[in-house]
ChimeraX commands (.cxc) that place a marker at each C-alpha (Angstrom):
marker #1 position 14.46,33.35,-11.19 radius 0.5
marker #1 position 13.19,36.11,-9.01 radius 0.5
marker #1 position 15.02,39.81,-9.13 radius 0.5
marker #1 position 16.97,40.62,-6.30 radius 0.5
marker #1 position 14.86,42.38,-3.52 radius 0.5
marker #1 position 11.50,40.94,-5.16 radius 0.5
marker #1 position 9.61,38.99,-2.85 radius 0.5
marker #1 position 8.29,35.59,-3.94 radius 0.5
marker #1 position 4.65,34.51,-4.04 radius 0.5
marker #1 position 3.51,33.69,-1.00 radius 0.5
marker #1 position -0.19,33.34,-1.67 radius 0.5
marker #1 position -2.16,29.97,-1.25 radius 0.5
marker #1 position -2.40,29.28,-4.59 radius 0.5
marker #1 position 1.83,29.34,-5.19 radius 0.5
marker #1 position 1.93,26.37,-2.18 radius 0.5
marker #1 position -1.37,24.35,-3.66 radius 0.5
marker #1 position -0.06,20.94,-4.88 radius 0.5
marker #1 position -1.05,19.65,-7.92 radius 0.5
marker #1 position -4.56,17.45,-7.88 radius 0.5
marker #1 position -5.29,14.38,-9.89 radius 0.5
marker #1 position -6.91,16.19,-12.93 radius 0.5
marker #1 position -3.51,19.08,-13.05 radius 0.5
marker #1 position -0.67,18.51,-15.17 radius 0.5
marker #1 position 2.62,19.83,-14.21 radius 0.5
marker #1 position 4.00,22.55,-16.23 radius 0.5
marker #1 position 5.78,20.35,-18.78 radius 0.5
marker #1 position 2.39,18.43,-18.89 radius 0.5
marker #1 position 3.91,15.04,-18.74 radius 0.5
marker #1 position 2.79,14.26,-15.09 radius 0.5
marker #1 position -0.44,13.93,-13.34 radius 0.5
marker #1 position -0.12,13.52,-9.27 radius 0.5
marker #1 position -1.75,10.64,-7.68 radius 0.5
marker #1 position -3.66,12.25,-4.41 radius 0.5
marker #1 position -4.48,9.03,-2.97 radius 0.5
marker #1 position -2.98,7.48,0.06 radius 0.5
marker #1 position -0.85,4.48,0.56 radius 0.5
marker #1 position -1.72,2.01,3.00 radius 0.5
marker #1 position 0.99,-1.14,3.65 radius 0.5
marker #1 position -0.06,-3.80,5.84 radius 0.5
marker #1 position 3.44,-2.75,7.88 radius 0.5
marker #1 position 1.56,0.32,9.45 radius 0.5
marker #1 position -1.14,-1.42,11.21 radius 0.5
marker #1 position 0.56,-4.52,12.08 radius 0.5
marker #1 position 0.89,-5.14,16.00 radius 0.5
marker #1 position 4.08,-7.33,14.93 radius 0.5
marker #1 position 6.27,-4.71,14.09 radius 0.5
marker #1 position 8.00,-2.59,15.81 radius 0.5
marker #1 position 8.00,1.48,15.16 radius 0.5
marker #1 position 11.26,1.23,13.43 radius 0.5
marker #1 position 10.00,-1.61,10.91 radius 0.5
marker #1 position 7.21,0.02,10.16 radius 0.5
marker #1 position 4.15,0.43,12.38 radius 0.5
marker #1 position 2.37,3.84,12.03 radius 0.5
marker #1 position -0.39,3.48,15.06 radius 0.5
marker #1 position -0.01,2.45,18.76 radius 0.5
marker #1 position 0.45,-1.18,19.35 radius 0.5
marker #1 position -2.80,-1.74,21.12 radius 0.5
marker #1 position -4.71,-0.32,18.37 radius 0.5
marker #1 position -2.94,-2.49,15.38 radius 0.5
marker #1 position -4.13,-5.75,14.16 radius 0.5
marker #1 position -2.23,-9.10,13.98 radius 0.5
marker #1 position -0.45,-9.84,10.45 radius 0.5
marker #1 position -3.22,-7.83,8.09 radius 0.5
marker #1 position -2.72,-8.32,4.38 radius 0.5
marker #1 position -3.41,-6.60,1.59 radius 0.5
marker #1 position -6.73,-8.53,0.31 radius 0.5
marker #1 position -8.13,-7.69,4.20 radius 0.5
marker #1 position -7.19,-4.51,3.85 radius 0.5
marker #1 position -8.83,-3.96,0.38 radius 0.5
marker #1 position -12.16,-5.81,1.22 radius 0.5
marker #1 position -12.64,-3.86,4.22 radius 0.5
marker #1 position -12.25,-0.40,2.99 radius 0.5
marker #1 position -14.24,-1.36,-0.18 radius 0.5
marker #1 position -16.96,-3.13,1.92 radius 0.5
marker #1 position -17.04,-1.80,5.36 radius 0.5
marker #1 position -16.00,1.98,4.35 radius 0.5
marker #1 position -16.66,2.30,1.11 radius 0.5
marker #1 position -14.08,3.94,0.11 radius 0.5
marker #1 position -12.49,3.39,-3.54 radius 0.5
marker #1 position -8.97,1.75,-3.51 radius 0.5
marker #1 position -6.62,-0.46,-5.53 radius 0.5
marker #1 position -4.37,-2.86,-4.63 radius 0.5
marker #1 position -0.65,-2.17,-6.32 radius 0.5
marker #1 position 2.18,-4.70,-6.54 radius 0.5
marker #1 position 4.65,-2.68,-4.77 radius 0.5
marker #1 position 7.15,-3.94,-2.11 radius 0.5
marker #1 position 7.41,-1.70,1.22 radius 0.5
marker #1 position 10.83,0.09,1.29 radius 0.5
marker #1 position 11.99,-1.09,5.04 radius 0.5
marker #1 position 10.80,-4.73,4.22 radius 0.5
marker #1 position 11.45,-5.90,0.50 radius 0.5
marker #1 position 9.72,-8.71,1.45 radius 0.5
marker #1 position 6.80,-7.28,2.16 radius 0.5
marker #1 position 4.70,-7.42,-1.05 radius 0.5
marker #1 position 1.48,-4.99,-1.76 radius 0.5
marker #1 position 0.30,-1.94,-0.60 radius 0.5
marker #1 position -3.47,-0.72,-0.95 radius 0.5
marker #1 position -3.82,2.79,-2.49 radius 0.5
marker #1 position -6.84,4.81,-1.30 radius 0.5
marker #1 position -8.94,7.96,-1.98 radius 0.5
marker #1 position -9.12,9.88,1.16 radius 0.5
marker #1 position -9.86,13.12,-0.65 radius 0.5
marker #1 position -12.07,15.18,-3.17 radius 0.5
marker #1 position -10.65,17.09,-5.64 radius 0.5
marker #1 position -10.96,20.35,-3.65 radius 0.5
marker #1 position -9.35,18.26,-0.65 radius 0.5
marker #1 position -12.43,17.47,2.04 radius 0.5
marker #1 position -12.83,14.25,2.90 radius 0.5
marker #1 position -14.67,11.69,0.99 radius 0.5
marker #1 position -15.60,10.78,4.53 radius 0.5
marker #1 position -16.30,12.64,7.57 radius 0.5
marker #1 position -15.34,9.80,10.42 radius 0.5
marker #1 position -11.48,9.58,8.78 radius 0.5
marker #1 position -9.95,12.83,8.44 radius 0.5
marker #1 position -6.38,11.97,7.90 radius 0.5
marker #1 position -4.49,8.96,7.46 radius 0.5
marker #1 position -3.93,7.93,11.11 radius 0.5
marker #1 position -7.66,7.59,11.72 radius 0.5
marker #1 position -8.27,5.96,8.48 radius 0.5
marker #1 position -5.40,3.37,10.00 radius 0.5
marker #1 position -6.99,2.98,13.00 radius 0.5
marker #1 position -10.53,2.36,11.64 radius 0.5
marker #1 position -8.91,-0.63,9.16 radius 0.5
marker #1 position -7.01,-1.96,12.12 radius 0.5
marker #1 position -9.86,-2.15,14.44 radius 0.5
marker #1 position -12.29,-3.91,11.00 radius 0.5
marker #1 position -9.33,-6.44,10.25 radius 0.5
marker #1 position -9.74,-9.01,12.86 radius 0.5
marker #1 position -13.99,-8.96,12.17 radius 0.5
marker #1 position -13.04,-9.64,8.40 radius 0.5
marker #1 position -14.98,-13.03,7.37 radius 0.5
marker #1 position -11.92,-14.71,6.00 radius 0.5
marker #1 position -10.47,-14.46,10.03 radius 0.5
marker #1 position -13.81,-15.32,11.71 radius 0.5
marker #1 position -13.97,-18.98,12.48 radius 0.5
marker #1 position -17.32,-20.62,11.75 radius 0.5
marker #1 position -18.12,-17.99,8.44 radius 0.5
marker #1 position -18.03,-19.97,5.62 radius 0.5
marker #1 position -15.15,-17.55,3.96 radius 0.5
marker #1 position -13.49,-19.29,7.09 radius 0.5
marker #1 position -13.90,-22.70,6.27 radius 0.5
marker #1 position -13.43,-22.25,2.30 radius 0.5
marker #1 position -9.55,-21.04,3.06 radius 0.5
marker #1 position -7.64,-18.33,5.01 radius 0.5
marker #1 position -6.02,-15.90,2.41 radius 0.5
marker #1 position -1.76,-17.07,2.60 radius 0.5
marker #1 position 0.54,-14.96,1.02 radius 0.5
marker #1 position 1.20,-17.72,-1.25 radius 0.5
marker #1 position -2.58,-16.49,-2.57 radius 0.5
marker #1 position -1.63,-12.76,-2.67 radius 0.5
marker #1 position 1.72,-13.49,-4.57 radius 0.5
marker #1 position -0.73,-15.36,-7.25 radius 0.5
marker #1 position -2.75,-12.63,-7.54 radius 0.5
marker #1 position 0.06,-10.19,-8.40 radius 0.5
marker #1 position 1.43,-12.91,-10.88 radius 0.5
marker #1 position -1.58,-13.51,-12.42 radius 0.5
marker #1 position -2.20,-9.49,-13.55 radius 0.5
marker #1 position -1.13,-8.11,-16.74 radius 0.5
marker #1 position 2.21,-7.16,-17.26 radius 0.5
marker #1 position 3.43,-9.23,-14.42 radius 0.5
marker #1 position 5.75,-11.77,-16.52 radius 0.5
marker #1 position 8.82,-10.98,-14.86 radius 0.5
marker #1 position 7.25,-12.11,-11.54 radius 0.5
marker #1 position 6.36,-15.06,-12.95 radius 0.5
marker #1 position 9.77,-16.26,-13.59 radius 0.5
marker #1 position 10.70,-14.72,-10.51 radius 0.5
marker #1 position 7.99,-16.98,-8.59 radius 0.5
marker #1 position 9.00,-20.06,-10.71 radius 0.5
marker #1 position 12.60,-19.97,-9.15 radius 0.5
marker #1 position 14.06,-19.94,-12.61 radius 0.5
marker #1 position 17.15,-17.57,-13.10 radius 0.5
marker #1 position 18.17,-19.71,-15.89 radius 0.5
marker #1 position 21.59,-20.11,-14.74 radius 0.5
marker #1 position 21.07,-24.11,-14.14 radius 0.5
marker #1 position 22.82,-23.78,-10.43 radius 0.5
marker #1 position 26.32,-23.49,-11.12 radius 0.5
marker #1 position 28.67,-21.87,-8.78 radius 0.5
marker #1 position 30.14,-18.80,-9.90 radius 0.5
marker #1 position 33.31,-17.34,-8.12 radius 0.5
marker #1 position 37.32,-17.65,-8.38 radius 0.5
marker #1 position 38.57,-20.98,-9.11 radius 0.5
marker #1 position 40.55,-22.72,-6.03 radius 0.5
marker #1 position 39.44,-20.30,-3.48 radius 0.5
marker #1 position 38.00,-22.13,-0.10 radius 0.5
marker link #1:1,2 radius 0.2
marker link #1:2,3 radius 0.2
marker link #1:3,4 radius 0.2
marker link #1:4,5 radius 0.2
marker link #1:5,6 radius 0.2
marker link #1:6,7 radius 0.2
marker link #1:7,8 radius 0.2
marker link #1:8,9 radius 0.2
marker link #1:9,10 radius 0.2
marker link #1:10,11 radius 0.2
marker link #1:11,12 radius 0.2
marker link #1:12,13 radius 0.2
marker link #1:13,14 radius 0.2
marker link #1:14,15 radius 0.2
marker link #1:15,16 radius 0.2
marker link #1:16,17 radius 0.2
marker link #1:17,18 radius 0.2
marker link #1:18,19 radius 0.2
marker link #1:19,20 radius 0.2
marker link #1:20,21 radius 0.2
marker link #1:21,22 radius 0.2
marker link #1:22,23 radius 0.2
marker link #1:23,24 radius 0.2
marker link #1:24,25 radius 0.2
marker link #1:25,26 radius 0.2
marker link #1:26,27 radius 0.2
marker link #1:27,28 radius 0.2
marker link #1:28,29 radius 0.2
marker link #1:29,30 radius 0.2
marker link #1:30,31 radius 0.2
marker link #1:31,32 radius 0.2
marker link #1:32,33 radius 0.2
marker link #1:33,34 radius 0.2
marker link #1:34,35 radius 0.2
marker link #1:35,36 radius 0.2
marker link #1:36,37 radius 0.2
marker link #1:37,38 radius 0.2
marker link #1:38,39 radius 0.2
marker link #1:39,40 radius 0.2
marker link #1:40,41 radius 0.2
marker link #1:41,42 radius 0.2
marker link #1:42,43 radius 0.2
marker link #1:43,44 radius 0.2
marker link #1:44,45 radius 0.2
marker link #1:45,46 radius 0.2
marker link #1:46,47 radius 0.2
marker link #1:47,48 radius 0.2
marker link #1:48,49 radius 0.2
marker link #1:49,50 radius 0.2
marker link #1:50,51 radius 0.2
marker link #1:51,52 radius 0.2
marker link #1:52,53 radius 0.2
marker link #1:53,54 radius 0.2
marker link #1:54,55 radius 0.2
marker link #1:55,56 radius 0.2
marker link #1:56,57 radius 0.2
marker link #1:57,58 radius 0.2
marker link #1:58,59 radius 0.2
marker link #1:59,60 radius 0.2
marker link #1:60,61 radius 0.2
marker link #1:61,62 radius 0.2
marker link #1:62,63 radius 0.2
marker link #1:63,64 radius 0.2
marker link #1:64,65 radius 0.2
marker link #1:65,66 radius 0.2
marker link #1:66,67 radius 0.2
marker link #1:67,68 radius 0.2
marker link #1:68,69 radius 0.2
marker link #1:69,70 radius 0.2
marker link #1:70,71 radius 0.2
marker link #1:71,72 radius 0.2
marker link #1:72,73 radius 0.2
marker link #1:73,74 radius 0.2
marker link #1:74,75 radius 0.2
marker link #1:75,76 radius 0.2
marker link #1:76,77 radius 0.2
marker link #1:77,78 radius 0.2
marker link #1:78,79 radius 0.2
marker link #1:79,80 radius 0.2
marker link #1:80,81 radius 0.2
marker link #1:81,82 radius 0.2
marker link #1:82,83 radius 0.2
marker link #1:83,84 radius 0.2
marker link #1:84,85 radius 0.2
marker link #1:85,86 radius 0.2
marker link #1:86,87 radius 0.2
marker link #1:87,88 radius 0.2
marker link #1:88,89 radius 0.2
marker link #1:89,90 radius 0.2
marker link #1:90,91 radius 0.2
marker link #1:91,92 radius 0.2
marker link #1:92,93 radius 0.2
marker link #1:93,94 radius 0.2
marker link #1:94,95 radius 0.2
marker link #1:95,96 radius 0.2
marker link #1:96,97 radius 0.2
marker link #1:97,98 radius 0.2
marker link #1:98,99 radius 0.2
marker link #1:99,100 radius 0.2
marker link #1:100,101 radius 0.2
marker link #1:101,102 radius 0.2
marker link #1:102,103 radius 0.2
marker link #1:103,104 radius 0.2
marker link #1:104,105 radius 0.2
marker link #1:105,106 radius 0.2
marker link #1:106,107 radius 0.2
marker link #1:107,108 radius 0.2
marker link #1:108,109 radius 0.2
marker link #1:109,110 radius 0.2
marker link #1:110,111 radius 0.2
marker link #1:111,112 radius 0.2
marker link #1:112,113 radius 0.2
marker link #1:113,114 radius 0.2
marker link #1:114,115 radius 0.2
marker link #1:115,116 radius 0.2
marker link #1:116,117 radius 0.2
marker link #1:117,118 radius 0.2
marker link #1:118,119 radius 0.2
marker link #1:119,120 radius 0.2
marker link #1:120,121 radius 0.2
marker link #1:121,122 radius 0.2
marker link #1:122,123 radius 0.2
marker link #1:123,124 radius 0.2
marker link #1:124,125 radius 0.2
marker link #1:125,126 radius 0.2
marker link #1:126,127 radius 0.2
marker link #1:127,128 radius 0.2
marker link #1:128,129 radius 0.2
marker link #1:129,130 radius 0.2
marker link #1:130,131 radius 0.2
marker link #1:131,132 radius 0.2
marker link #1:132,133 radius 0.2
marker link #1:133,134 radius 0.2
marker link #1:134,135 radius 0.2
marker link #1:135,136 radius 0.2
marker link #1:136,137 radius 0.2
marker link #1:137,138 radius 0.2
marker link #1:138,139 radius 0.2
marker link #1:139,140 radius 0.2
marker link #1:140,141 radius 0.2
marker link #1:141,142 radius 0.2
marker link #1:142,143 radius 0.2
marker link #1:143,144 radius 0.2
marker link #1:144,145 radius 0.2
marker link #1:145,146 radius 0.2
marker link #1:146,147 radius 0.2
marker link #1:147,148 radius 0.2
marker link #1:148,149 radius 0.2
marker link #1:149,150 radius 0.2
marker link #1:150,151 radius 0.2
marker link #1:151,152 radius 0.2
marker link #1:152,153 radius 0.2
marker link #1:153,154 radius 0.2
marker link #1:154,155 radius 0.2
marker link #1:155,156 radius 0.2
marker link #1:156,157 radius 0.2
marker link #1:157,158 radius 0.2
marker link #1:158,159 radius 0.2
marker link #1:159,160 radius 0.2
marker link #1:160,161 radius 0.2
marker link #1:161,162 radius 0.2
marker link #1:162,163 radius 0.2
marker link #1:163,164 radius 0.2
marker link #1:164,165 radius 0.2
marker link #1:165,166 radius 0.2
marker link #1:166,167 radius 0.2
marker link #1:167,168 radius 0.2
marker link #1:168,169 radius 0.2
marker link #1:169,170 radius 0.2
marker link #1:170,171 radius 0.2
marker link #1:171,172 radius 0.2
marker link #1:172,173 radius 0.2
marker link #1:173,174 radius 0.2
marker link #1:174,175 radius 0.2
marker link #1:175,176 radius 0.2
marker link #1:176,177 radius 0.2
marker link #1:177,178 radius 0.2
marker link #1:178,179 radius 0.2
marker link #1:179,180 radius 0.2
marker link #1:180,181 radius 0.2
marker link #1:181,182 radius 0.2
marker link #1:182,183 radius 0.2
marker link #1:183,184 radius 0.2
view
């Protein structure tokens, strides 16, 4: 602890958080300085309370993650992964894209999207141009991505056998009722 009447450290360096490379001072953890991007924040569909992180008339119509991937990949060039994670205000909601927005010594890794919300903006405004959404583009006529597809993707990765059971229906318990006997 800190001595009564000693002042803590107050320079930069005591605030800095802890980049990618850092360990913390047990050395177990590293932190993970890239953003998260769920398709909830840049959907026009949801409201503010379920989600939606830029103004309405900016946001794109139902986004996905695979959209969202191939256009920050492709169009922005940015690096990113696509995690099997459900958003916390819709469990539903399955994926989130995880991007690096930042060097190491925390510029940008581009100058056009200096924080998140722009970054958000620029995906949202990309979206509707992606080839999958463009009729006539022969990504178009091949299929439209369903979640159905993006589910299967997630399935389909390593380390993923619980959501294969999970996506098969099977809880094993044959569909017997459970409950008090006699009670209506």
């Amino acid at each position: 602890g800190i001595p009564p009447g000693a002042r803590p450290d107050r320079s930069p360096a005591a605030f800095a958080m802890p980049t990618i490379t850092e360990q913390s001072s047990d050395g177990s953890y590293q932190h993970d300085r890239r953003v998260c991007i769920y398709p909830s924040y840049i959907n026009s569909q949801c409201s503010v309370q379920q989600g939606r992180r830029i103004p309405k008339h900016l946001a794109c119509e139902q986004p996905n993650v695979v959209e969202i991937k191939d256009v920050l990949e492709k169009s922005l060039k940015l690096p990113c992964a696509v995690e099997d994670k459900s958003y916390p205000r819709d469990f539903w909601q399955r994926g989130r894209v995880r991007v690096t927005l930042r060097k190491e010594d925390g510029t940008p890794l581009a100058k056009e999207f200096p924080t998140k919300k722009a970054l958000m903006i620029e995906i949202a405004r990309l979206v509707p141009k992606h080839p999958g959404r463009v009729p006539g583009s022969a990504e178009w006529k091949k299929r439209l991505v369903t979640p159905k597809d993006v589910l299967t993707q997630f399935t389909s990765q390593p380390g993923q056998a619980g959501a294969v059971a999970a996506a098969a229906g099977g809880s094993g318990t044959g569909g017997k009722k459970k409950g008090k006997k006699g009670r209506k």
